[in-house]
C-alpha positions in Angstrom: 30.0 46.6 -18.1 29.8 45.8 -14.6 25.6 45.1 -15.1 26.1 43.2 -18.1 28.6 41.0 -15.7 26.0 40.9 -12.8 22.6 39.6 -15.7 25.6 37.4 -17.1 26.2 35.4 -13.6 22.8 35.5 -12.7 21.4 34.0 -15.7 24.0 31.3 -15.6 23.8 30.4 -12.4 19.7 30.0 -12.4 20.4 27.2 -14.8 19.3 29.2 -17.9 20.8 27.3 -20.7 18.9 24.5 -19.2 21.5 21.8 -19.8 21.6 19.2 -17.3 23.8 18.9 -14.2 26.0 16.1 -14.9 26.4 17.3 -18.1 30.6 18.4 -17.9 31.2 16.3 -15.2 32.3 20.0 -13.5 28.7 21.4 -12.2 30.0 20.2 -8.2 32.6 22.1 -8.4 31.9 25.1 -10.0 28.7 25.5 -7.4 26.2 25.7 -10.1 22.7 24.4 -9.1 21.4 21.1 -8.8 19.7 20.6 -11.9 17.9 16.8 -12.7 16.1 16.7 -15.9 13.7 13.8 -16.2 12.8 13.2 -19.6 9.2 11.1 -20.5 7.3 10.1 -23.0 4.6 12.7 -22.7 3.5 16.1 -20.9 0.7 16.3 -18.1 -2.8 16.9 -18.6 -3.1 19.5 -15.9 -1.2 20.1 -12.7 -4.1 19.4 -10.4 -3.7 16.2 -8.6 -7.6 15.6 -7.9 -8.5 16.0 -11.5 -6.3 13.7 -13.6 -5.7 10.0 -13.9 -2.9 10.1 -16.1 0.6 8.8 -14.8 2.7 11.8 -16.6 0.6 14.2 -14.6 1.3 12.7 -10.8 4.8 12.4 -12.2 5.1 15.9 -10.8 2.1 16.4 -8.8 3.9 13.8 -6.6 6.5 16.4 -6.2 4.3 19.3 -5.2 1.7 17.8 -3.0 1.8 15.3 -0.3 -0.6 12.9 1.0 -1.8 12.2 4.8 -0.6 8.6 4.5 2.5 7.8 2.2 3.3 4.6 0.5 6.9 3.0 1.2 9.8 4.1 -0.7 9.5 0.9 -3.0 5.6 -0.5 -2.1 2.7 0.5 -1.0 2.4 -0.1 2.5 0.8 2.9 4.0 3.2 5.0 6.4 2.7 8.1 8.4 3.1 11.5 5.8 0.8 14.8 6.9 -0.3 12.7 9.5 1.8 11.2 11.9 -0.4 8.4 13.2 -3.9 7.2 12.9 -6.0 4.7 14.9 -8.9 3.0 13.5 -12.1 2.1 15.3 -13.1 -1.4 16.0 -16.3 -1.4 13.6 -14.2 -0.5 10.8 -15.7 3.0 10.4 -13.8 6.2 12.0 -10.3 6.6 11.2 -8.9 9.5 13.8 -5.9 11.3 11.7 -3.3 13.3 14.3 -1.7 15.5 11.7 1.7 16.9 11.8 3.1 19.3 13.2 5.2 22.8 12.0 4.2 22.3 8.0 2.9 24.8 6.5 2.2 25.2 2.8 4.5 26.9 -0.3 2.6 29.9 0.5 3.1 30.1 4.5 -0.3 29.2 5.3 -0.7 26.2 7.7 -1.5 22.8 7.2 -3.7 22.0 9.8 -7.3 20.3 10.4 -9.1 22.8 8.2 -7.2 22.3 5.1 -8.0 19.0 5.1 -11.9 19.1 5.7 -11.8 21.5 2.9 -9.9 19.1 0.1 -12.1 16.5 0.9 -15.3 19.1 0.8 -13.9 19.6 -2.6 -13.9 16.7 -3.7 -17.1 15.2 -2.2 -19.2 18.1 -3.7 -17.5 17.9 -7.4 -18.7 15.6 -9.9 -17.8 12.8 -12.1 -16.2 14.8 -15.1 -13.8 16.9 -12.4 -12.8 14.7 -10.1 -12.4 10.7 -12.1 -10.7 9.6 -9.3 -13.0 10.3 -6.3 -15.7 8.3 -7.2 -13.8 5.3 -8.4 -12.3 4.9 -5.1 -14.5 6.5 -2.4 -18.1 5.3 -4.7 -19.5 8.2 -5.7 -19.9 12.0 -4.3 -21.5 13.5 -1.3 -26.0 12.1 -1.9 -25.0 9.2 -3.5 -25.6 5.7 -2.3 -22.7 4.3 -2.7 -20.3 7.1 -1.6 -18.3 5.7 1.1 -17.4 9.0 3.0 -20.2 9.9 5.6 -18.3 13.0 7.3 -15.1 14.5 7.6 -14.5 16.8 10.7 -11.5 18.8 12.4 -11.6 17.8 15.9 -9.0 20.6 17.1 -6.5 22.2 14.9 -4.4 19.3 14.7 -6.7 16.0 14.6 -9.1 15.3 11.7 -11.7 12.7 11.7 -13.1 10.7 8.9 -16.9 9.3 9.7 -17.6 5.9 6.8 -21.0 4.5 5.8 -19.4 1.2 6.2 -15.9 -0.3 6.0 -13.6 -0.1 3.4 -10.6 -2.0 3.6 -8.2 -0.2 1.2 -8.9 3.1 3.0 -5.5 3.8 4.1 -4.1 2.9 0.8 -6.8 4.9 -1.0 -6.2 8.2 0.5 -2.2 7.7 0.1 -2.9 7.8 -4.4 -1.5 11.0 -5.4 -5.2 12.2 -6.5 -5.6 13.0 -2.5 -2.9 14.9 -2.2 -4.0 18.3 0.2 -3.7 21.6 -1.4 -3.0 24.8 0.1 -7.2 26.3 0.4 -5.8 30.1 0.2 -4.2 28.7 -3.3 -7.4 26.8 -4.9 -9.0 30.4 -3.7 -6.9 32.5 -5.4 -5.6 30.8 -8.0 -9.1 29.7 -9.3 -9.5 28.0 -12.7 -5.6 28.4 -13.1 -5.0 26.2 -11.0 -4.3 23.4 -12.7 -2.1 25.0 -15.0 -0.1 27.0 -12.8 -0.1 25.8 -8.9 2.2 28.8 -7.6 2.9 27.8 -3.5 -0.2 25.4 -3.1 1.8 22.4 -1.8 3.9 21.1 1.0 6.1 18.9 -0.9 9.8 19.1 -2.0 9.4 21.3 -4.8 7.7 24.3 -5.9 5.9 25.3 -9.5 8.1 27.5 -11.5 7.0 26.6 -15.2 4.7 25.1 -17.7 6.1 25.2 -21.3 3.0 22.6 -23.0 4.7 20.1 -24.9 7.8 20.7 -23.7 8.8 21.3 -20.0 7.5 21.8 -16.5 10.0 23.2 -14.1 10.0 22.5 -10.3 12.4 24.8 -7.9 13.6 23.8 -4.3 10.9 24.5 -1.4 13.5 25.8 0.8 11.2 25.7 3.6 10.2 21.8 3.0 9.6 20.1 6.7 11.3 16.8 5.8 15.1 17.8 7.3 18.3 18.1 4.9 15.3 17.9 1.9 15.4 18.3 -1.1 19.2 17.4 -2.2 18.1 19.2 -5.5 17.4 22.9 -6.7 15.7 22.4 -9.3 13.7 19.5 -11.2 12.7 20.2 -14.9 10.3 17.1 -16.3 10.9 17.0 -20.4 8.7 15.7 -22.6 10.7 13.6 -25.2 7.5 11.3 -27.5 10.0 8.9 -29.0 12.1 6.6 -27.0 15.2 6.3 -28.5 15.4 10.0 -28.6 14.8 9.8 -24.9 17.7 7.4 -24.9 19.8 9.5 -27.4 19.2 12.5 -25.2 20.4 10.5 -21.9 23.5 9.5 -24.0 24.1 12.9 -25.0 24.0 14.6 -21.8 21.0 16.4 -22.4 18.8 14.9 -19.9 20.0 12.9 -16.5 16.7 10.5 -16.4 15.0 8.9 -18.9 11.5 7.0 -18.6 10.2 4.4 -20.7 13.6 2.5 -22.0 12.6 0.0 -24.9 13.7 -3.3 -23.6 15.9 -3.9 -26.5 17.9 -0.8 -25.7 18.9 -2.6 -22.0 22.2 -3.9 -22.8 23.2 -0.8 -24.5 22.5 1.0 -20.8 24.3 -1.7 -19.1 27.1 -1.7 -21.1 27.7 2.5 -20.8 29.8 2.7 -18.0 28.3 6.6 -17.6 24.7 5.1 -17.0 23.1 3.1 -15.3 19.6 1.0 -15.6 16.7 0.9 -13.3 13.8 -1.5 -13.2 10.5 -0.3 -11.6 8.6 -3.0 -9.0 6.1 -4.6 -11.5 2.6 -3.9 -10.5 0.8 -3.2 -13.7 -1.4 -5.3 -16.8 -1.2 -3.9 -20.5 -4.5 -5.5 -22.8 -6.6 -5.6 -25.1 -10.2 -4.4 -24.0 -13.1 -5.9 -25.6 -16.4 -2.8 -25.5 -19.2 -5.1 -24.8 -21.6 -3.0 -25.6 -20.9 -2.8 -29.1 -21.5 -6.1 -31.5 -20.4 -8.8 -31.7 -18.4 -8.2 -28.8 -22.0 -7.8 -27.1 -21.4 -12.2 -26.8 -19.6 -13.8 -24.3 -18.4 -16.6 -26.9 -16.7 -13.8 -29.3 -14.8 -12.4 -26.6 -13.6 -16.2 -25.8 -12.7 -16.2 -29.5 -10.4 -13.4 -29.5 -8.6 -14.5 -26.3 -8.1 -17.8 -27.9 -6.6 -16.2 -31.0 -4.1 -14.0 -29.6 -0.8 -15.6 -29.0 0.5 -13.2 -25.9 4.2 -16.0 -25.2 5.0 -14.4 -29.0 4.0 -11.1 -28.5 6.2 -10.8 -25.2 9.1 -12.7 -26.7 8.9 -9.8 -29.8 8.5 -6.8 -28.1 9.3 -7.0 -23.9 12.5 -8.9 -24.4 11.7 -11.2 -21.7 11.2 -8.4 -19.2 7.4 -9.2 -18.7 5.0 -12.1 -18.1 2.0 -13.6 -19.9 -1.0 -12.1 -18.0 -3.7 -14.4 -17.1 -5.9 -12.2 -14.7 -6.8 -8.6 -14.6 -4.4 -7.8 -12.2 -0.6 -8.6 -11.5 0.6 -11.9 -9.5 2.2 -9.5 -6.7 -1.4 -8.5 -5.3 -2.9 -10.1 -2.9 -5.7 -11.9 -3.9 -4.7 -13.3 -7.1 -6.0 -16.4 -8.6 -2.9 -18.0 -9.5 -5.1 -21.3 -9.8 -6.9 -20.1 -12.6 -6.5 -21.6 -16.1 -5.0 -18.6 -18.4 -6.6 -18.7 -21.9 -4.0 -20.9 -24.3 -2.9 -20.2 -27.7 -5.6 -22.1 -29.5 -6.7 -21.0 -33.3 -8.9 -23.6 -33.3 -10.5 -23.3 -30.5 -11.6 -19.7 -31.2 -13.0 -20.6 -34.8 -15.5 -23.4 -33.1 -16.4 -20.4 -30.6 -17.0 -18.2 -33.3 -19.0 -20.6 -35.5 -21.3 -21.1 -32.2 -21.7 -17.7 -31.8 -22.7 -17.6 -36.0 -19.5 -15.8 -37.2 -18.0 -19.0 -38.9 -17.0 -16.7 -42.2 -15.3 -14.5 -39.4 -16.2 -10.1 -39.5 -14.7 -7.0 -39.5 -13.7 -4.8 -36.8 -11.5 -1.9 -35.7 -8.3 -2.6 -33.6 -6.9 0.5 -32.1 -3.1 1.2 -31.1 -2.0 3.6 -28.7 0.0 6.4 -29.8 2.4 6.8 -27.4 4.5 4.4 -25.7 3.6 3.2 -22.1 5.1 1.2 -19.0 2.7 -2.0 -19.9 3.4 -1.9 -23.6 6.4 -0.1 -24.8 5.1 0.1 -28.6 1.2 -0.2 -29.1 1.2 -0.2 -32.7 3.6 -3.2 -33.4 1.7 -5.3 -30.5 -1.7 -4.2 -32.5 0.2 -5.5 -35.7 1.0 -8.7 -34.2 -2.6 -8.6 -33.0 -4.2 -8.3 -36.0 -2.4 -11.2 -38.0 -3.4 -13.3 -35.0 -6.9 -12.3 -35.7 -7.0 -12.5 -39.3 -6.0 -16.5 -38.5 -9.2 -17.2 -36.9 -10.9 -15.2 -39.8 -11.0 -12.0 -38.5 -10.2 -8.8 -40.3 -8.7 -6.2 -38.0 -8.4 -2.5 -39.2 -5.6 -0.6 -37.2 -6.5 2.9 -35.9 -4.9 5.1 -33.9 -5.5 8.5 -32.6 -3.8 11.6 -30.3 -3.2 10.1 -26.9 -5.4 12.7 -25.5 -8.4 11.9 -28.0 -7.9 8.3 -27.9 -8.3 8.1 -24.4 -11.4 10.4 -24.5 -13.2 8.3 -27.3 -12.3 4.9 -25.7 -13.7 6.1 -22.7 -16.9 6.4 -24.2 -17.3 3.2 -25.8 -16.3 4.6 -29.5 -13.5 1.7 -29.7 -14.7 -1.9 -30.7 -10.9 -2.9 -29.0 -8.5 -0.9 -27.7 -5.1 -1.5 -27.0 -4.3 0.2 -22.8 -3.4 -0.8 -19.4 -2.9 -0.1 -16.1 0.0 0.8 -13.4 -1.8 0.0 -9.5 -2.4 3.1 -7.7 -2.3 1.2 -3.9 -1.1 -2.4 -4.0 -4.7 -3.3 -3.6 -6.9 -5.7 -5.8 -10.0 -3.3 -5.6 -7.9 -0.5 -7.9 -7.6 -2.9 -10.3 -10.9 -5.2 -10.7 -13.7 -2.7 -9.0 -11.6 0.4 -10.6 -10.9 -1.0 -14.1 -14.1 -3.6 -14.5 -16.9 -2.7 -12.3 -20.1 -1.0 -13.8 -19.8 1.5 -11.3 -17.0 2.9 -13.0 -18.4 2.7 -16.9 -17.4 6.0 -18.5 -14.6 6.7 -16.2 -11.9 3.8 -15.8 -14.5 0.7 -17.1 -13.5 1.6 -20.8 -15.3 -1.9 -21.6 -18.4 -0.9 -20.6 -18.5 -4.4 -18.7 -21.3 -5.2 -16.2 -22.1 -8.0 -14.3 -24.2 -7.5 -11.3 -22.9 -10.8 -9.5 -19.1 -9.3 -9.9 -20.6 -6.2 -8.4 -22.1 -7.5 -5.6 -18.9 -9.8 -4.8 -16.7 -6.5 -5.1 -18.5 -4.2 -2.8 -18.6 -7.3 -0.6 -15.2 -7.1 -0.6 -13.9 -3.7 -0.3 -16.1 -3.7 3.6 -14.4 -7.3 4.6 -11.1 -6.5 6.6 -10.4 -10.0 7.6 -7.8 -9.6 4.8 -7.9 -13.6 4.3 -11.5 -13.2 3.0 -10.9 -10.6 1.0 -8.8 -12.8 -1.1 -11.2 -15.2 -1.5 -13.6 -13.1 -2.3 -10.9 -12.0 -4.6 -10.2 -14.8 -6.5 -14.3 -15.6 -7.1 -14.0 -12.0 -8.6 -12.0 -13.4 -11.5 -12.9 -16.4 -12.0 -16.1 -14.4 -12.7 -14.0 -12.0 -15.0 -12.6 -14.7 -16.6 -16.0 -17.0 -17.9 -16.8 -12.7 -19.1 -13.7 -12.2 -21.1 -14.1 -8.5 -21.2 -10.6 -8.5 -21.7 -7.3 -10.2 -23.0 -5.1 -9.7 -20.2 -1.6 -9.5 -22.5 1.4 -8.5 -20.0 2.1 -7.5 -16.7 6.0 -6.1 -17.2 9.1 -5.1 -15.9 9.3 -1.1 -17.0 12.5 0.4 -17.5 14.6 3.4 -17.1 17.8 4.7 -17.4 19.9 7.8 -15.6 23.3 9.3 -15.7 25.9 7.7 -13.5 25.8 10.8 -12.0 21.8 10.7 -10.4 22.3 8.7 -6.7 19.6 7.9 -4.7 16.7 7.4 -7.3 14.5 4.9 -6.1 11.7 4.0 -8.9 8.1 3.6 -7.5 5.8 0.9 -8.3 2.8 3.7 -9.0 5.4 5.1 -11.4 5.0 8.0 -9.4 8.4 8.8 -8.3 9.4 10.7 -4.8 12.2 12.9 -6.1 13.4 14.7 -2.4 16.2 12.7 -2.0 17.1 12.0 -5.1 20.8 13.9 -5.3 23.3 15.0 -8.5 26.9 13.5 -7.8 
């Protein structure tokens, strides 16, 4: 009797039933653990930070890992993280890193000098189809032209040096993305190819890997050892995938989950008017639209790309669907970056208009074409199907017949990626802050086949782009900037749609959450009341 008493207690109070912590409205009390569950629309792809680019993945990578530079708590200014300071060399091209000191990782190794040169080793010898990320942002891998990266060296145990082919200006704010995270070397050693599944002790962070349920769960337990003082608040984190979002808001209403991502904008009032929850709104810094593969016809003509972004009424689509919590998009990026060409003539709502461009590009009797939705619901575009419905009535206006298709998030992303999609519903949530992660990430040709789902490529956009990732007079960045899109514009690879507000909603109980423009959230001092 006695034993069965002891499993009993034990099993209760490691939060086995699962059921969240302000669920009872007694868990303070009683001394239970600190339990948040975040529910979201989707799981992760894998669980290491270098080799994704999907946001559910750095939802709790962000958690694990930490960067050597860390962006505000609300923006993405870089501030000291592993390292503590840095100073820059006049010609643009040695950043000196002092790291910090007394961290060690999950699995009491140190983080010092070597750990570092041997992340970015990692990365710099990988490839395209491991590591996405580290070529869009650093130009390529170690023997390429264009990688940026010359060297990376430890000066002493506790100073690390990074050696550039030229300048970049967004350097500061590149190695802050979550996909640069440092991981514990005696992990990636011994945890091998399971690594991104299963990433036992390889962080500094707040929390620590205890679970992977695909399709269901990941669990994250207190680091108890975490060098941020009186952090983490919580014991234990458990990220739920939930697909539909009413039943993530059913679930929040329920008391099954304490957090819930992606609220539809028509569900707002009935947060704000549930005295036992309470509504968030993440910084806008993203651009949901409709990508236009110019490699496949007609879409191969400048004038039939016009066409399209003269039929589609976006004012209508945002008034159906965002409920006034987003903007018409006019550029490829979001009004809050610096460099945006707020100057610029958007694209009106003009049926006409696109049938005379269409005529001159000898499609007066219109065509046919595949429009596909996304699956799953996402920050820029809370339901892709009924935006690809509103779409394609828009289109079949102007004498255009659009066929909707959709596929498995996974596979849809996979196939649009290499150019399979004629146009394809997606969008993007800004990595840094900086106008480089969106127009030389998204719509450079250096990036085709990775985040370039258009396969758009114009040399003179090129040129301008490179130009202005090595300009640090900041004012002539945004110059250069603005010629970018103006560039983009003339192109139309694209019809920007939305840059929105995204929405979330938590338990009265959750204090202390502070949502992240990245949509990657920093949840160490986020506490359970």
């Amino acid at each position: 009797m006695l034993l069965i008493l002891l499993v009993s207690s034990v099993l209760y109070g490691c939060g086995g039933n699962e059921s969240s912590s302000g669920e009872g409205g007694d868990s303070k009390d009683s001394g239970d653990p600190k339990v948040l569950i975040f529910g979201r629309g989707g799981d992760s792809v894998a669980l290491d930070p270098a080799a994704v680019t999907d946001g559910e993945s750095f939802k709790v990578t962000k958690n694990i890992f930490e960067t050597l530079v860390e962006f505000g708590e609300q923006d993405t200014e870089p501030n000291p993280g592993l390292a503590e300071e840095w100073k820059v060399s006049e010609d643009g091209l040695t950043y000196t890193f002092t790291l910090r000191e007394g961290v060690k990782f999950q699995d009491g190794t140190d983080f010092n000098a070597d750990a570092v040169v041997k992340n970015f080793e990692r990365w710099m010898n990988g490839n395209e189809e491991a590591f996405y990320y580290y070529k869009s942002m650093f130009g390529g891998f170690k023997g390429d032209e264009g990688h940026v990266i010359n060297e990376v060296k430890a000066v002493d145990e506790k100073t690390v040096e990074f050696v550039l082919k030229r300048p970049q200006a967004p350097f500061l704010k590149n190695i802050a993305m979550s996909p640069f995270a440092i991981v514990s070397p005696k992990a990636l050693e011994e945890l091998g190819d399971k690594f991104g599944e299963a990433p036992t002790d390889a962080g500094t962070g707040p929390f620590k890997f205890k679970e992977w349920k695909r399709n269901d769960k990941i669990v994250l337990v207190k680091n108890e050892n975490y060098w941020k003082e009186g952090l983490p608040k919580l014991d234990q984190v458990v990220f739920k995938s939930i697909p539909e979002n009413s039943a993530r808001l059913n679930a929040l209403v329920s008391g099954e989950i304490d957090l819930a991502d992606g609220v539809n904008p028509s569900d707002a009032a009935q947060v704000e008017g549930n005295d036992q929850l309470q509504l968030f709104e993440r910084p806008s810094m993203n651009v949901g639209y409709l990508g236009l593969t110019s490699t496949r016809k007609p879409f191969d003509n400048p004038k039939v790309r016009q066409a399209i972004n003269y039929a589609i009424n976006k004012q209508e689509i945002i008034d159906a669907f965002f409920e006034g919590r987003a903007e018409v998009a006019k550029n490829p990026m979001p009004p809050v970056i610096g460099g945006y060409n707020d100057a610029l003539e958007g694209y009106e709502y003009n049926p006409e208009k696109a049938k005379e461009l269409l005529a001159e590009a000898g499609l007066e009797d219109g065509f046919e074409m595949e429009l596909w939705a996304m699956p799953v619901p996402r920050p820029y575009m809370p339901d892709g199907q009924k935006v690809a419905e509103a779409i394609q009535a828009d289109l079949q206006e102007v004498g255009v017949k659009a066929k909707i298709v959709s596929y498995e998030w996974a596979t849809y992303l996979e196939k649009a990626r290499n150019g399979e999609a004629d146009a394809f519903l997606l969008g993007w949530t800004g990595d840094n802050g900086d106008a480089d992660n969106f127009l030389y990430v998204l719509l450079d040709k250096d990036n085709i086949g990775s985040n370039n789902y258009t396969y758009y490529s114009n040399d003179e956009l090129h040129d301008l782009l490179i130009a202005a990732q090595s300009e640090t007079d900041q004012a002539k960045r945004e110059e250069m900037y603005k010629q970018a899109q103006e560039i983009i514009h003339e192109d139309a690879p694209w019809v920007p749609l939305a840059h929105s507000t995204p929405l979330l909603a938590g338990s009265a109980a959750v204090k202390n959450f502070k949502p992240h423009p990245t949509g990657s959230d920093f949840l160490g001092a986020v506490d359970m009341e």
